[in-house]
C-alpha positions in Angstrom: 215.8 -36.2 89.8 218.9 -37.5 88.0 221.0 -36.3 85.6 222.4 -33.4 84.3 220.0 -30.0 85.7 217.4 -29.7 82.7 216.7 -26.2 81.0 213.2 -24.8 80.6 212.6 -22.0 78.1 210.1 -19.7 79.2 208.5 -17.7 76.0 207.1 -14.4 76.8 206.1 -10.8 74.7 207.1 -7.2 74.9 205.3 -6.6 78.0 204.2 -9.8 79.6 206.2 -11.1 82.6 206.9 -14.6 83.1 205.1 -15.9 86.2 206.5 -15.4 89.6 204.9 -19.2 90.2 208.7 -20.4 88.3 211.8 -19.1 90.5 210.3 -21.7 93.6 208.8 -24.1 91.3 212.7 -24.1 89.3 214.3 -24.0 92.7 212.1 -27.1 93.9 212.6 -29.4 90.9 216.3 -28.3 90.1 216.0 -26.9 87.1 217.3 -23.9 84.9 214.9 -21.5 83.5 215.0 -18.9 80.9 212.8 -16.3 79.9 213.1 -15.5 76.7 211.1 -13.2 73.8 210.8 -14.2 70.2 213.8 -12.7 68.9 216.1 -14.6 71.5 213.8 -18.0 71.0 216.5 -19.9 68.6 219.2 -18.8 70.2 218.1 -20.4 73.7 216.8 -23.8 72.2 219.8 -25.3 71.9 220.1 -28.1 75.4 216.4 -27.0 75.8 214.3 -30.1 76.9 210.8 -28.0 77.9 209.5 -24.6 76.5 206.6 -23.1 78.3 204.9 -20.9 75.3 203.6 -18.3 78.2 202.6 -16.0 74.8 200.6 -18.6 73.7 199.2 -17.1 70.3 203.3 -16.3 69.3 203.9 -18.3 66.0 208.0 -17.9 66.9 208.4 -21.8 67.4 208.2 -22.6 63.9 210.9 -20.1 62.7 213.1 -21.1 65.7 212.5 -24.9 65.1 215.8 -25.8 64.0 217.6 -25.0 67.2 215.6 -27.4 68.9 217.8 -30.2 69.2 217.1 -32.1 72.4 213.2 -30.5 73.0 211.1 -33.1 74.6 207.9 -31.3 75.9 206.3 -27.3 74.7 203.3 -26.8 77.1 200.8 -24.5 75.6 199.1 -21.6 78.4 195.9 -22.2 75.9 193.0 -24.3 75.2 193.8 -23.8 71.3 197.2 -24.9 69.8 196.6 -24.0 66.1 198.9 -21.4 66.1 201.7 -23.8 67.3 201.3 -27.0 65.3 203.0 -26.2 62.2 204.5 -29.8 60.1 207.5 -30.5 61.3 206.4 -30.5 64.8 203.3 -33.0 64.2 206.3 -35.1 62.7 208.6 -35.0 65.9 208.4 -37.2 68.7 208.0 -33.6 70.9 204.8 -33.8 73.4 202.5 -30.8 73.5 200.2 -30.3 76.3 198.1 -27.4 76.6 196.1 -25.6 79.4 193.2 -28.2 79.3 190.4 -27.7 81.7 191.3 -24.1 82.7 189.0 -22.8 80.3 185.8 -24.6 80.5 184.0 -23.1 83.3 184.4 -19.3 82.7 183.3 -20.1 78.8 180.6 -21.7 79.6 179.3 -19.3 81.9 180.1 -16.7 79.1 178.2 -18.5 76.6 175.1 -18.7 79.1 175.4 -15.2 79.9 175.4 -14.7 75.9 172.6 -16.6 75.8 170.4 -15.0 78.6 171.9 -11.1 77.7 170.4 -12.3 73.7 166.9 -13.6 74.7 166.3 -10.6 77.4 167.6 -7.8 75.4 169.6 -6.5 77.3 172.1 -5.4 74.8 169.1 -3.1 73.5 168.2 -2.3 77.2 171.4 -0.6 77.1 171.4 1.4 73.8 167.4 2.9 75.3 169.1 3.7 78.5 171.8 6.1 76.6 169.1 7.3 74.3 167.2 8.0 77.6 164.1 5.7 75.7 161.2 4.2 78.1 160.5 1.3 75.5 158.8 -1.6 76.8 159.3 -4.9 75.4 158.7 -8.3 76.0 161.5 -10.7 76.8 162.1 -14.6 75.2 162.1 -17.3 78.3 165.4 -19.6 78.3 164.0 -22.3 80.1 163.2 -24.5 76.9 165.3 -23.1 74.4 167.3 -25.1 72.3 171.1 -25.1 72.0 173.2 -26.7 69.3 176.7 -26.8 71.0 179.7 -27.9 67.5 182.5 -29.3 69.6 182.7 -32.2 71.9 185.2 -31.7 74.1 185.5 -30.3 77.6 184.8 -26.6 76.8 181.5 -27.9 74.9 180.3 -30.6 77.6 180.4 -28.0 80.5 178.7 -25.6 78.0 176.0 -28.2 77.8 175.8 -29.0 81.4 175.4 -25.6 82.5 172.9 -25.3 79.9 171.0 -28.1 80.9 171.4 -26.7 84.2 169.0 -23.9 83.4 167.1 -26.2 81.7 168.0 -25.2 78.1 167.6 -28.5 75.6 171.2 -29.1 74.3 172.5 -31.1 71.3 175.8 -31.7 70.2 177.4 -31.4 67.1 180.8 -33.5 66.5 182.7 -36.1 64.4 180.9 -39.5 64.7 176.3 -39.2 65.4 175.4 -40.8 68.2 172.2 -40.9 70.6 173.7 -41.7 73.8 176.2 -39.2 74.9 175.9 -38.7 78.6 175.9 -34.9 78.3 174.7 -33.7 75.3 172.3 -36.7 74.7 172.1 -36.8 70.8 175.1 -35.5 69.1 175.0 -35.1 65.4 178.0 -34.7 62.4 179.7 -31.6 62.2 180.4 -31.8 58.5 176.0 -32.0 58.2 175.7 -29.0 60.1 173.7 -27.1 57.7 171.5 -30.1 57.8 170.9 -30.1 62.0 171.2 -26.4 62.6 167.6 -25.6 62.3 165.9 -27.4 65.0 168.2 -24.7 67.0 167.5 -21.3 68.6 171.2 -20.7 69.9 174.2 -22.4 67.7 177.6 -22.5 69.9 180.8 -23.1 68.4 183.3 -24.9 70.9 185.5 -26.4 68.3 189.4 -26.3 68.1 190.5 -24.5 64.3 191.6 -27.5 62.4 191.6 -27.9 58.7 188.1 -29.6 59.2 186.6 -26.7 61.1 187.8 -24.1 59.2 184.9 -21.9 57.7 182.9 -24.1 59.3 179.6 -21.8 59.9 179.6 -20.5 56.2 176.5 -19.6 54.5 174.8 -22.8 54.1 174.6 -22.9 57.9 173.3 -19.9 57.9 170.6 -19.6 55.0 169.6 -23.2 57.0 169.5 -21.7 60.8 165.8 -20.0 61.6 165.4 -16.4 61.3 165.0 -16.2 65.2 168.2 -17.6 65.7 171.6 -16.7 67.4 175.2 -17.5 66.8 177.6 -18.3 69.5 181.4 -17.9 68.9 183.8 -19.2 71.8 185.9 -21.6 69.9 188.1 -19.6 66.9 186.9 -16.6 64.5 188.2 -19.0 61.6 185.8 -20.8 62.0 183.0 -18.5 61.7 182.8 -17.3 57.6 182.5 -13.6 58.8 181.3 -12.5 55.3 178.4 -14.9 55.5 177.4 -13.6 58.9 177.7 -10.3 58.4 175.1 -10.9 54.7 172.5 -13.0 57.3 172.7 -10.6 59.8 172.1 -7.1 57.3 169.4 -9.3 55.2 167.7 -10.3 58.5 168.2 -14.0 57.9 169.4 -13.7 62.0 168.6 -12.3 64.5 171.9 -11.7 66.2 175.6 -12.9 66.8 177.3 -12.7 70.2 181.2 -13.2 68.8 184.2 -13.2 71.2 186.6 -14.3 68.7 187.2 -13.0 65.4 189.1 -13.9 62.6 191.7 -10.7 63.0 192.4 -9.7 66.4 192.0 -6.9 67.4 189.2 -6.7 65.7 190.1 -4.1 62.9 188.7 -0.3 63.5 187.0 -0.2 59.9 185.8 -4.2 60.3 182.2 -3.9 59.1 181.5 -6.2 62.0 181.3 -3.2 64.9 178.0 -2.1 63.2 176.4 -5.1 62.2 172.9 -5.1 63.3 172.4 -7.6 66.3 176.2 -8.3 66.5 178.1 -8.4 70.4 181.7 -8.2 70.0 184.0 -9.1 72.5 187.9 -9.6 72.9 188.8 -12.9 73.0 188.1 -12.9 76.9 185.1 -15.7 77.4 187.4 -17.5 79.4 189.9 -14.6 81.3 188.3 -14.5 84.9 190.1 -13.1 87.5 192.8 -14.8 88.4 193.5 -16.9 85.4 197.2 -16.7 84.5 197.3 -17.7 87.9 195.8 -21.0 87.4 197.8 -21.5 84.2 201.0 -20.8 85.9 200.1 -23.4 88.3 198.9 -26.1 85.9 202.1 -25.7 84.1 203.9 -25.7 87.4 202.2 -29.2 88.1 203.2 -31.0 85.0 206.6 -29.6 85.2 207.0 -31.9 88.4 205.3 -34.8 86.6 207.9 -34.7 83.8 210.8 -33.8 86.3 209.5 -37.2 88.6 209.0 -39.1 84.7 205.3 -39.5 85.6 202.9 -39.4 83.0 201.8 -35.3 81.5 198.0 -34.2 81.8 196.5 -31.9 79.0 198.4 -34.1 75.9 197.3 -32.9 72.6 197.1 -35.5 69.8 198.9 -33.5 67.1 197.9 -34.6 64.1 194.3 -33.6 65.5 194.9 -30.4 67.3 193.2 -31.4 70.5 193.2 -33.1 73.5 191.1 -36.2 72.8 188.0 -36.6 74.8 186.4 -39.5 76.4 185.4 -40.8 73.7 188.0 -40.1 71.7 188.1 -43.7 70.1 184.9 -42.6 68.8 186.1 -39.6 66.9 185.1 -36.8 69.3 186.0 -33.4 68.6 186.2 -30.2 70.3 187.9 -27.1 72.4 190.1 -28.8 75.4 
């Protein structure tokens, strides 16, 4: 640790407090921090080398961009960095890193327990019980169901292997076809989706928002999917076309849509989407178990002493893709990281 102390800026909201993780983790590696919101963010970037985008949705860096004269490294406390990766950035010689690996677990048990809440009605269980109904029904078994996960990357492969895990058959759906993918066996192309998305019962999106994944699920994919079938959004709610949805799911072209993303958040008061038959809504939380800023905080922490001892950053998102790159990113695989 030589040289002149080196200033981090930390960017928070109205609201959100910086993490307590920073005063020792600053006083360890010897450098200055500053918490800043929105409004103050070009005024601090001047002599900033690292900003730590803690309000990871804010769209502030672009406006602020030209105060950042000596920036090296933003780290993102998201999986997705489409709101950050405006031109100039994917230009600049900046790094971006983003909170890869944090998510994967908790959205993959929140697509299974999408999954298993869809095909045991539970949802419906719930509207009887306040109606005070006594409506038996029979249930669909999971074991055997099959599972189109779009999105290669690590949120998608742990969707797949927990999937597998309950014995679920799972496909992938990326940038390059291939038959020998150690976790999703065959994948297939995501721009022919309207073309694989039939042989599926359940069809996950795990993908980053990029300008190839926007309005991805339109309504070719869905006038293609089975009538029995239901949508899965994790990944972005611009990449779901939520006109087309909401036309299959009122026509009965699907039978339901378990969406915890949405293309305006909060989801509007007057969106059609509340009342769409066979529609769960929830907000944006698939991956927000207990205790999750926490790990952020600490996974920012951790690279923070990998730039300060010039070691190599973990989490690096290729910006002119939008994602981390996956194992087989020479390959062209694509997804959520």
């Amino acid at each position: 640790m030589t040289g002149p102390r080196p200033r981090v800026v930390v960017l928070t909201a109205p609201g959100l407090a910086a993490p307590s993780q920073l005063d020792a983790a600053a006083a360890e590696l010897d450098v200055e921090v500053e918490v800043v919101q929105a409004e103050e963010l070009a005024r601090a970037l001047p002599g900033a080398r690292a900003l730590f985008l803690w309000d990871f949705f804010s769209a502030a860096v672009q406006d602020a961009w030209p105060a950042a004269d000596v920036l090296e490294w933003i780290h993102v406390a998201a999986a997705g960095v489409d709101s950050l990766l405006f031109e100039d950035l994917r230009r600049s010689d900046v790094t971006v890193t983003n909170a890869h690996g944090v998510f994967d677990r908790p959205i993959a048990e929140f697509v299974l327990a999408s999954i298993l809440a869809h095909a045991k009605r539970l949802h419906e269980s719930m509207r009887l019980q306040r109606e005070h109904e006594w409506a038996h029904r029979e249930t669909t078994r999971v074991q055997g169901q099959r599972v189109l996960v779009v999105g290669t990357g690590g949120i998608g492969r742990e969707i797949a292997r927990l999937l597998r895990a309950v014995g679920c058959e799972v496909r992938g759906a990326g940038r390059r076809e291939r038959e020998d993918d150690p976790d999703f066996g065959t994948v297939v192309r995501s721009d022919e989706l309207a073309e694989h998305v039939g042989w599926a019962d359940h069809v996950v999106n795990a993908t980053p928002l990029t300008p190839q994944t926007r309005g991805l699920l339109d309504g070719a994919v869905f006038a293609a999917m089975r009538p029995e079938a239901h949508v899965v959004n994790i990944g972005r709610g611009a990449s779901l076309v939520e006109a087309d949805l909401l036309a299959a799911l009122r026509e009965g072209r699907l039978a339901g849509a378990s969406l915890d993303v949405f293309g305006t958040e909060p989801l509007p008061d007057d969106s059609p989407l509340w009342d769409a038959p066979g529609l769960v809504a929830s907000a944006h939380l698939s991956g927000d178990v207990v205790g999750w800023r926490d790990r952020l905080a600490e996974q920012f922490v951790a690279n923070l002493r990998r730039w300060r001892a010039g070691e190599p950053l973990t989490g690096v998102v290729d910006t002119r893709l939008g994602y981390v790159p996956g194992r087989d990113s020479g390959s062209g695989s694509e997804g959520a990281s």
